[in-house]
Residue frames as qw, qx, qy, qz and C-alpha x, y, z in Angstrom:
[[0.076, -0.292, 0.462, -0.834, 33.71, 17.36, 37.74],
 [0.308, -0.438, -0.845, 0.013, 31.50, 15.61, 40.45],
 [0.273, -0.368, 0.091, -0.884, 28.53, 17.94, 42.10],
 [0.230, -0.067, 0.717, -0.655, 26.85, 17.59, 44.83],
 [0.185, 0.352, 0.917, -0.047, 23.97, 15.23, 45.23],
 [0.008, 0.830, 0.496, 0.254, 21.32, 17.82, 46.01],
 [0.120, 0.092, -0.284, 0.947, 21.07, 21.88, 47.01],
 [0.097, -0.524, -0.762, 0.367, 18.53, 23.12, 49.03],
 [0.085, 0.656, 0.277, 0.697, 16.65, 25.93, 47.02],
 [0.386, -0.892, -0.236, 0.003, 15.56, 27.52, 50.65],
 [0.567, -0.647, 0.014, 0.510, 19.17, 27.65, 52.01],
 [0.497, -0.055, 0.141, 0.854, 20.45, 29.44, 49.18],
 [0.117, 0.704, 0.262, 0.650, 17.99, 31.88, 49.20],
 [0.351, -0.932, -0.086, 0.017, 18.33, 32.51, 52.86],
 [0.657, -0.414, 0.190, 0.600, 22.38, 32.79, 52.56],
 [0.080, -0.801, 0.272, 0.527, 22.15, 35.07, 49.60],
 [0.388, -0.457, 0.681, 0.420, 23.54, 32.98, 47.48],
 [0.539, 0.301, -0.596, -0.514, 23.22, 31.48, 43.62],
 [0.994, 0.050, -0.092, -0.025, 22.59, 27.43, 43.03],
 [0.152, -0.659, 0.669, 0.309, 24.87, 25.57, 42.70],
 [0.604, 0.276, -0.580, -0.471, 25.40, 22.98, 40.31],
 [0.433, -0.177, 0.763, -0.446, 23.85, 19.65, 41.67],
 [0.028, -0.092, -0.939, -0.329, 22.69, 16.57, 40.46],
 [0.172, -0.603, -0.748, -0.217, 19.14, 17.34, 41.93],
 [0.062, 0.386, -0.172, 0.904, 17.43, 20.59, 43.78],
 [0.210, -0.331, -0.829, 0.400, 15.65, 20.46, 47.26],
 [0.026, -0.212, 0.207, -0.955, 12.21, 22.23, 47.66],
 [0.177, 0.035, 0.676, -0.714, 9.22, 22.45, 49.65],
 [0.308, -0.130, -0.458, -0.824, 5.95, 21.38, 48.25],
 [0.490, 0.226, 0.605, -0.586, 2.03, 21.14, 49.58],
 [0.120, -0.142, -0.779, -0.599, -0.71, 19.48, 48.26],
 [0.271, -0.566, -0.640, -0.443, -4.09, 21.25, 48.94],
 [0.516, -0.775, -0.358, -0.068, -2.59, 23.02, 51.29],
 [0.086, 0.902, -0.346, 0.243, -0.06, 24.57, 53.29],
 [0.907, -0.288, 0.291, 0.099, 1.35, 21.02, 54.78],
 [0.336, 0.747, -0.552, -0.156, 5.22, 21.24, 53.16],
 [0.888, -0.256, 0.348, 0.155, 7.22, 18.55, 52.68],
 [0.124, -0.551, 0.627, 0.536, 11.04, 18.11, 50.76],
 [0.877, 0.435, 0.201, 0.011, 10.95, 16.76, 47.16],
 [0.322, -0.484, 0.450, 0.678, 13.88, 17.20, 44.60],
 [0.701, 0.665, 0.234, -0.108, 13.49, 17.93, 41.13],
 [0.874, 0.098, 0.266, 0.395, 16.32, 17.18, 38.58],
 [0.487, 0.555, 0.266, 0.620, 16.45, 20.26, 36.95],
 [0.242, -0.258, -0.293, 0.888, 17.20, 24.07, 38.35],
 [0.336, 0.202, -0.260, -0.882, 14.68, 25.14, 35.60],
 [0.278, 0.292, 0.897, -0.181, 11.44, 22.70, 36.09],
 [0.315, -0.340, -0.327, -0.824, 8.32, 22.57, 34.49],
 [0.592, -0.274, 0.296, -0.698, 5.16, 22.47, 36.54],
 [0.928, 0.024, -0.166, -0.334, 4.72, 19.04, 35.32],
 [0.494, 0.334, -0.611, 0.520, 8.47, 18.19, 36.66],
 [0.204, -0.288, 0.588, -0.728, 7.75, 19.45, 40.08],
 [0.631, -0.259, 0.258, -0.684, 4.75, 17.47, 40.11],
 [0.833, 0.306, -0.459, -0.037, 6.49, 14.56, 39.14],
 [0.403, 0.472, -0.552, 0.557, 8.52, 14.96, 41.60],
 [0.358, -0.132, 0.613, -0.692, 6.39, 14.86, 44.30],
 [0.062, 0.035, 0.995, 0.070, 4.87, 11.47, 42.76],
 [0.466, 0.398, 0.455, -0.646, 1.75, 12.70, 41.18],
 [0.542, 0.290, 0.666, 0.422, 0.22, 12.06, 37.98],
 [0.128, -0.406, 0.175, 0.888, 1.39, 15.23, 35.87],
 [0.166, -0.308, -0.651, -0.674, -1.44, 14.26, 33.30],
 [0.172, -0.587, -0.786, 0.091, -3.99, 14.96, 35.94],
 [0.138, 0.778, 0.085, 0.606, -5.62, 18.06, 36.14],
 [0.647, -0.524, -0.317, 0.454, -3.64, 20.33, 38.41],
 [0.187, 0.936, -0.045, 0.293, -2.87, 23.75, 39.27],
 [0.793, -0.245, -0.228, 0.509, 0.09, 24.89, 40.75],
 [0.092, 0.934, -0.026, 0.344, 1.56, 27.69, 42.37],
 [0.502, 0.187, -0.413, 0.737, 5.26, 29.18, 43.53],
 [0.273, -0.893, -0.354, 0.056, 5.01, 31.02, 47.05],
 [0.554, 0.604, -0.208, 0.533, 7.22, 33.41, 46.61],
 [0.612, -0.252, -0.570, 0.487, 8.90, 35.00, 49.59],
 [0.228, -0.242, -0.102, -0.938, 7.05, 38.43, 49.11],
 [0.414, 0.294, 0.655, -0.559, 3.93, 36.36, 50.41],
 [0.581, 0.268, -0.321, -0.699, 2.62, 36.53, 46.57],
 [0.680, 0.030, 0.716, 0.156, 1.64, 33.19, 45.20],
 [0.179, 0.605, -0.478, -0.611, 2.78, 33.10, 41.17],
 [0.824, 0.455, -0.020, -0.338, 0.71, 30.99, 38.57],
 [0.247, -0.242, 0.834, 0.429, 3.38, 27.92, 37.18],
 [0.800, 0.420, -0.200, -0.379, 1.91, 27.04, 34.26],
 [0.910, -0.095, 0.388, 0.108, 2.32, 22.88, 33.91],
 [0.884, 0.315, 0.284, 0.194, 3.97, 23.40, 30.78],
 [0.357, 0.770, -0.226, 0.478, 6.51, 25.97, 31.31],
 [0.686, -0.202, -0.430, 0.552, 9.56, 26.07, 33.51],
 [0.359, -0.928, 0.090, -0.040, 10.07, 27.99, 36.60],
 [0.423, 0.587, -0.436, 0.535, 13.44, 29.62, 37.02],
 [0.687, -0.615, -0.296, 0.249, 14.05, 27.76, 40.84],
 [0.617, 0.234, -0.072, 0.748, 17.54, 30.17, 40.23],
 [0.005, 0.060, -0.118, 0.991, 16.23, 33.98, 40.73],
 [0.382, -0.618, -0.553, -0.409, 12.31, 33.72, 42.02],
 [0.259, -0.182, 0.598, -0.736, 12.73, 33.63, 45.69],
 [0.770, -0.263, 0.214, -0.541, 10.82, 30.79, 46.28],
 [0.084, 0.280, -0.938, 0.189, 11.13, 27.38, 47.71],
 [0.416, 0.284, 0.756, -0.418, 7.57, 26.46, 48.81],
 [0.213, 0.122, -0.553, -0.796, 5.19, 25.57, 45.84],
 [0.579, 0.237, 0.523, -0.579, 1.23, 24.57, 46.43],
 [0.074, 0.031, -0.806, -0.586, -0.77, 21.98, 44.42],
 [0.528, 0.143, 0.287, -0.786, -4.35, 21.92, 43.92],
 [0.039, 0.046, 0.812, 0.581, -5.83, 19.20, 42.27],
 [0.227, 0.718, 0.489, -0.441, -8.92, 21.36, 40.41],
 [0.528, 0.256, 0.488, 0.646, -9.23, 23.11, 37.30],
 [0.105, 0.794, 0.107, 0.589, -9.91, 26.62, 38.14],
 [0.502, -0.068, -0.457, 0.731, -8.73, 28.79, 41.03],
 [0.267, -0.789, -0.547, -0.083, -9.91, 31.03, 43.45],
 [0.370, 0.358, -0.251, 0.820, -7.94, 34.59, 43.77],
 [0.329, -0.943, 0.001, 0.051, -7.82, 37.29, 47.05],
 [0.330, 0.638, -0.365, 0.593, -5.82, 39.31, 48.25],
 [0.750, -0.586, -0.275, 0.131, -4.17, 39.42, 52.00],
 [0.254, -0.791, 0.137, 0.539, -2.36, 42.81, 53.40],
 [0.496, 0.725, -0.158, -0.451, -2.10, 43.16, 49.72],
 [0.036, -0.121, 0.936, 0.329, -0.30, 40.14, 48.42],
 [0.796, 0.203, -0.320, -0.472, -2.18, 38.34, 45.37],
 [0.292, -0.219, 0.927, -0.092, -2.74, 34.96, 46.50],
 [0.637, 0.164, -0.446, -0.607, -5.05, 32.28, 45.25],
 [0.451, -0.278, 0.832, -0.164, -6.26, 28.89, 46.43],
 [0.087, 0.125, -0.921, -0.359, -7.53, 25.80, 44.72],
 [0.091, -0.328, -0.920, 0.194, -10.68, 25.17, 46.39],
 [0.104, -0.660, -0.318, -0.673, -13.90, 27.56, 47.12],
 [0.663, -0.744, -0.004, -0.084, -13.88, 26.83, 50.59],
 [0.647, 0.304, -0.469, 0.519, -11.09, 27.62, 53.07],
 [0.495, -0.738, -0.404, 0.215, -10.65, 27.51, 56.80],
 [0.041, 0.964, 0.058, 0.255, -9.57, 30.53, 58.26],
 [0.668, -0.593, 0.220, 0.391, -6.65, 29.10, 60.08],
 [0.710, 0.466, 0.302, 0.433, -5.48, 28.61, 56.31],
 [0.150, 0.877, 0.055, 0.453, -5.34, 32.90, 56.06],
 [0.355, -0.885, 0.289, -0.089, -3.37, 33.21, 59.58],
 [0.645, -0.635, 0.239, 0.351, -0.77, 31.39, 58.81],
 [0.605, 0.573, 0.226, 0.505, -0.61, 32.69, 55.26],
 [0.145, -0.928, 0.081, -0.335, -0.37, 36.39, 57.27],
 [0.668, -0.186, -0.523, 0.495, 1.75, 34.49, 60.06],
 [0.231, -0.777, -0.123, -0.573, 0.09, 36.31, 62.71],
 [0.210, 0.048, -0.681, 0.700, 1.07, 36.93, 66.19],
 [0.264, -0.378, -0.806, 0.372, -1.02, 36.12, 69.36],
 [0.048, -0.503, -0.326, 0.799, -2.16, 39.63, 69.24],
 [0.163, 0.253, -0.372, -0.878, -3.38, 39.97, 65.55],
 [0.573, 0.209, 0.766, -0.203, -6.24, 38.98, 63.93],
 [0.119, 0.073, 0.719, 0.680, -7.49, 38.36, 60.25],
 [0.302, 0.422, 0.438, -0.734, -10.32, 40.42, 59.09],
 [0.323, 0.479, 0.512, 0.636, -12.28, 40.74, 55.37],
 [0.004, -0.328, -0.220, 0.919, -12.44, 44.00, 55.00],
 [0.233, 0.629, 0.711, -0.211, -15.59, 45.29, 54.28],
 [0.107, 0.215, 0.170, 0.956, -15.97, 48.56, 51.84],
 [0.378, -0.455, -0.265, -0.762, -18.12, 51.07, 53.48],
 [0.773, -0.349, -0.442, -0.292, -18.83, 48.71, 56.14],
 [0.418, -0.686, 0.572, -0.166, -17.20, 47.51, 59.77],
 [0.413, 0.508, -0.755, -0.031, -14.39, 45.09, 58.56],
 [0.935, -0.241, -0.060, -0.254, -15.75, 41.16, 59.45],
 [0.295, -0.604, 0.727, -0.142, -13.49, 38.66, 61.75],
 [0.804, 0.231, -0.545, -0.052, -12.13, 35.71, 60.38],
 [0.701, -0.435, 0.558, -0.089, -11.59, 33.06, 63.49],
 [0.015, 0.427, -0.863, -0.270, -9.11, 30.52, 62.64],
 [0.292, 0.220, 0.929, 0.054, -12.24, 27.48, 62.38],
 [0.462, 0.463, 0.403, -0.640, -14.33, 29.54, 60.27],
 [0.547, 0.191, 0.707, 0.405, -14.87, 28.26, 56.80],
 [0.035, 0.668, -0.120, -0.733, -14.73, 30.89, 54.18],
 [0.616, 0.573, 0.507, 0.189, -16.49, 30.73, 50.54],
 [0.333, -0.249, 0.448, 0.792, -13.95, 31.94, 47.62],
 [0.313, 0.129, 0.684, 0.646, -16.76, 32.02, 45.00],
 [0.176, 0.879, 0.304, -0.322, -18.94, 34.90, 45.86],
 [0.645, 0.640, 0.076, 0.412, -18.66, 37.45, 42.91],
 [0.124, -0.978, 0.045, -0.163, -15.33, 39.35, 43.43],
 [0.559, 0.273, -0.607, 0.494, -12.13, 39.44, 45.12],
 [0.684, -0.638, -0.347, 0.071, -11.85, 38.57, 48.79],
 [0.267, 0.563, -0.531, 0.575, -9.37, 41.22, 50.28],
 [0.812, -0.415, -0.364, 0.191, -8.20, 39.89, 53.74],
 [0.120, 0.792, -0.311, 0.512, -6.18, 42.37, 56.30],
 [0.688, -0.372, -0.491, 0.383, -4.88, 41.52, 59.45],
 [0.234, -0.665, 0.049, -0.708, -5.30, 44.03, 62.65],
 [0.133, -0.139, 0.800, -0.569, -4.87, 44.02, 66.62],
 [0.345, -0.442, -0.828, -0.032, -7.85, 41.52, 67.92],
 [0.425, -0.594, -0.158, -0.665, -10.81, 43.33, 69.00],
 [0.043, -0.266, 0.752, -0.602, -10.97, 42.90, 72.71],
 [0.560, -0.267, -0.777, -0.110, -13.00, 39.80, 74.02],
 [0.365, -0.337, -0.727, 0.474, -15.09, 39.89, 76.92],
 [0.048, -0.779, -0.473, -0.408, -17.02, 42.21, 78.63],
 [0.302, 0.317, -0.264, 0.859, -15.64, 45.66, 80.23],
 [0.337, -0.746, -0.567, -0.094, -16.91, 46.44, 83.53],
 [0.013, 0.706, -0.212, 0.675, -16.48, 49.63, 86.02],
 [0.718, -0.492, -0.488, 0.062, -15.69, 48.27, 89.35],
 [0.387, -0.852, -0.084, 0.343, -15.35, 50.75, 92.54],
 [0.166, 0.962, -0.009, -0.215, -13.82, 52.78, 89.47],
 [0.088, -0.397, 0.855, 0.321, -11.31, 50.34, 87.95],
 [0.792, 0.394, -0.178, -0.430, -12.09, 48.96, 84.74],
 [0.548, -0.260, 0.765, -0.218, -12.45, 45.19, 84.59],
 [0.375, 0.258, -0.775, -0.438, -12.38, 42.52, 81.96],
 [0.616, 0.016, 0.634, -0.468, -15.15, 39.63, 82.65],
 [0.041, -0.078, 0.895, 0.437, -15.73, 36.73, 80.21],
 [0.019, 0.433, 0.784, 0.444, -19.41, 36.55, 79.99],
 [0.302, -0.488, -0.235, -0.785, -22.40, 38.73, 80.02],
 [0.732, -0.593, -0.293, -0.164, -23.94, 37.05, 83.48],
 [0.469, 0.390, -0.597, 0.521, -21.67, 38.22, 85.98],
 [0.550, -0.696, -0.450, -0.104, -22.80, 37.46, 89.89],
 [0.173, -0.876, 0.138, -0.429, -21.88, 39.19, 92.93],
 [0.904, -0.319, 0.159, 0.236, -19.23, 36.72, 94.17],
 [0.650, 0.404, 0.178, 0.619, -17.02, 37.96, 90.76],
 [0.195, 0.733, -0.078, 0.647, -17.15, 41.48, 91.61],
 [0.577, -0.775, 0.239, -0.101, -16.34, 41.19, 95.01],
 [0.829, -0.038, 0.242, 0.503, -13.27, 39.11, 93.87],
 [0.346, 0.712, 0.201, 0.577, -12.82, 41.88, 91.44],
 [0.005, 0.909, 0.027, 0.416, -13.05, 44.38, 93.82],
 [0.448, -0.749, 0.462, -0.156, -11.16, 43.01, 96.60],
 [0.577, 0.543, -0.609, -0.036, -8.56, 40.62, 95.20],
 [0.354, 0.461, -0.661, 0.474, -6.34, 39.96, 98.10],
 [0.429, -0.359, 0.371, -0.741, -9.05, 39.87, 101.15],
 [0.376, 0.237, -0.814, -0.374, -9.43, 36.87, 103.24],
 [0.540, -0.558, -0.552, -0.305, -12.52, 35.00, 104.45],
 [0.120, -0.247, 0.399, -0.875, -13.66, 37.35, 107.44],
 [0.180, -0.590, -0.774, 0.140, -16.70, 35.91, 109.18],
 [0.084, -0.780, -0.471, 0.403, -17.46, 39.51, 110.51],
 [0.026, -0.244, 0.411, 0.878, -16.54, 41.05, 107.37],
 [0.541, 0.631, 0.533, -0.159, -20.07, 41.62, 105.35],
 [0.081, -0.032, 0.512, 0.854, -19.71, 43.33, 101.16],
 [0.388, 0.697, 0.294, -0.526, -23.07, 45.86, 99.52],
 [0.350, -0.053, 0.537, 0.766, -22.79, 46.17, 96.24],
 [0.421, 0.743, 0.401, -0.331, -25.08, 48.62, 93.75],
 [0.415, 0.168, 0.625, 0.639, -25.04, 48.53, 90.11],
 [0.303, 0.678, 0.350, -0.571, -25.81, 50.16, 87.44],
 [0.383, 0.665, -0.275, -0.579, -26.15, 50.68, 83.47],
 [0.393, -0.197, 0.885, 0.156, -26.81, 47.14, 83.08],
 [0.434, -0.101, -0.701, -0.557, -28.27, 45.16, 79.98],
 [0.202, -0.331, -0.906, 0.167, -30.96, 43.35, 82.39],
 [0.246, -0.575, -0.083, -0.776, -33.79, 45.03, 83.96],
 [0.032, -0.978, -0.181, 0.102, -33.39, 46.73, 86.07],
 [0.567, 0.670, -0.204, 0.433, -30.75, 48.74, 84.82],
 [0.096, 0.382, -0.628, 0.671, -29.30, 49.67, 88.26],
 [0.765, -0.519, -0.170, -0.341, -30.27, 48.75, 92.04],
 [0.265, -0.579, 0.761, -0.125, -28.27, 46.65, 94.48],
 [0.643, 0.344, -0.683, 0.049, -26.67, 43.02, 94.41],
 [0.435, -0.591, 0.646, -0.209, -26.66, 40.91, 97.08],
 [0.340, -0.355, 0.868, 0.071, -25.02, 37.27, 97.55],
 [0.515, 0.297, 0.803, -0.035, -25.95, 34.51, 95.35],
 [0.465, 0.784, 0.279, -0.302, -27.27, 37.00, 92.85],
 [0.363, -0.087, 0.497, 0.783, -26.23, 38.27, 89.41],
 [0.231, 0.836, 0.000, -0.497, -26.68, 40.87, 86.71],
 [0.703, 0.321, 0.283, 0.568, -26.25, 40.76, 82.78],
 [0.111, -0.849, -0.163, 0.490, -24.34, 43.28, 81.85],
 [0.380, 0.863, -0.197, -0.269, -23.14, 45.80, 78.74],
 [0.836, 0.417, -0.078, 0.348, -20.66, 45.00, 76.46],
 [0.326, 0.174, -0.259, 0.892, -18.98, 48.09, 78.05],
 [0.053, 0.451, 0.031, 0.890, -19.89, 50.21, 80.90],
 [0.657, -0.513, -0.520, -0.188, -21.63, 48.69, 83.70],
 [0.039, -0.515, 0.332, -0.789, -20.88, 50.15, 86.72],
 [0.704, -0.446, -0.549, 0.061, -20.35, 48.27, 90.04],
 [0.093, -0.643, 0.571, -0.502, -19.84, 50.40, 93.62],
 [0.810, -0.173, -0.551, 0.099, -18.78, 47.58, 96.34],
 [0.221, -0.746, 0.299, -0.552, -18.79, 48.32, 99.91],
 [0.588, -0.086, -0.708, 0.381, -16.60, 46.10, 102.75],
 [0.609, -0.629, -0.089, -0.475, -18.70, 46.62, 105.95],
 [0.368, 0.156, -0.826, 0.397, -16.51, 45.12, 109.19],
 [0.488, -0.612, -0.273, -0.559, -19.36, 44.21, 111.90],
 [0.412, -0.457, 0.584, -0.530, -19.16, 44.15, 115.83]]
């Protein structure tokens, strides 16, 4: 009986399905990262040192390896025992070349990388976050620290790193303008912005004049008035512009 060249270990775990029998088996492997690429490996039952044959390394060098499984775990191959490619659920498998590893955790999956350092994009797209989440270490006892995707994160403090992922803290700074709350990008906001702000839609009036008076601002003075040209730092939250449209004879 003749079998198919190769099977693709991914598609039969998203169809459900067993192997089949095949001269070679198709899966997904990184090296030092989360970059995949196809390899085959001859056997349905590899060892670690197969798979990294297979992806044209030298299987006597030191290397770790790990299965990602499709839980989000990552699972320890050991070089010299085989991985059942049959019933794991996984298809993507990570090399490191390094001789010890660096465990955390992320929304509770055990994971583990190769290196001590790792950028934080690394953790969002282990979480595969949407546009609206963000990746935090969580802190015990403490307020839980943001991981930006370029920040470079050290594995070998003493412990385990737990990572969580949570809506993104809100960016910018929250002002009160004629009693609608406004979103402003930096802390120096002048009195051109909050007259945009306050009147969107209004357009250039020669005999139209704007007042404005603040208050609870970070600067000193904390309140007073605003006039053209000028600006005011203000709060992270809570500054408080009133803006008045004056129409003159």
């Amino acid at each position: 009986m003749k079998y198919p060249d190769i099977d693709d270990v991914g598609d039969a775990i998203r169809e459900g399905r067993a192997l089949r029998e095949a001269a070679a088996y198709r899966i997904r492997f990184g090296l030092d990262g989360l970059n995949f690429r196809n390899i085959n490996v001859p056997d349905p039952v590899p060892t670690g040192r197969q798979i990294l044959a297979s992806a044209g390394l030298d299987h006597r060098t030191d290397y770790i390896l790990y299965a990602y499984l499709d839980t989000g775990d990552f699972e320890d191959v050991r070089l010299d025992e085989t991985f059942d490619l049959r019933g794991k659920g996984a298809e993507r498998f990570i090399a490191f070349k390094s001789d010890r590893d660096f465990k955390f955790s992320l929304n509770d999956c055990q994971l583990a990388w190769g290196h001590a350092n790792m950028l934080g994009s690394v953790l969002y797209d282990l979480a595969e976050t949407s546009s609206d989440d963000a990746v935090f270490l969580e802190v015990r006892g403490g307020e839980d620290l943001l991981i930006e995707p370029d920040d470079r994160i050290n594995l070998d403090a003493p412990g385990i790193e737990r990572f969580i992922t949570a809506p993104k803290p809100q960016t910018g700074y929250i002002i009160l303008v004629n009693s609608v709350e406004e979103t402003v990008p930096d802390k120096h906001v002048t009195f051109e912005q909050v007259v945009k702000l306050s009147h969107p839609n209004a357009p250039p009036e020669t005999n139209v004049k704007f007042s404005m008076t603040y208050r609870n601002a970070a600067s000193l003075p904390h309140a007073g008035e605003l006039g053209e040209g000028g600006s005011v730092e203000v709060k992270k939250k809570g500054t408080i512009f009133n803006v008045t449209r004056t129409v003159q004879s």
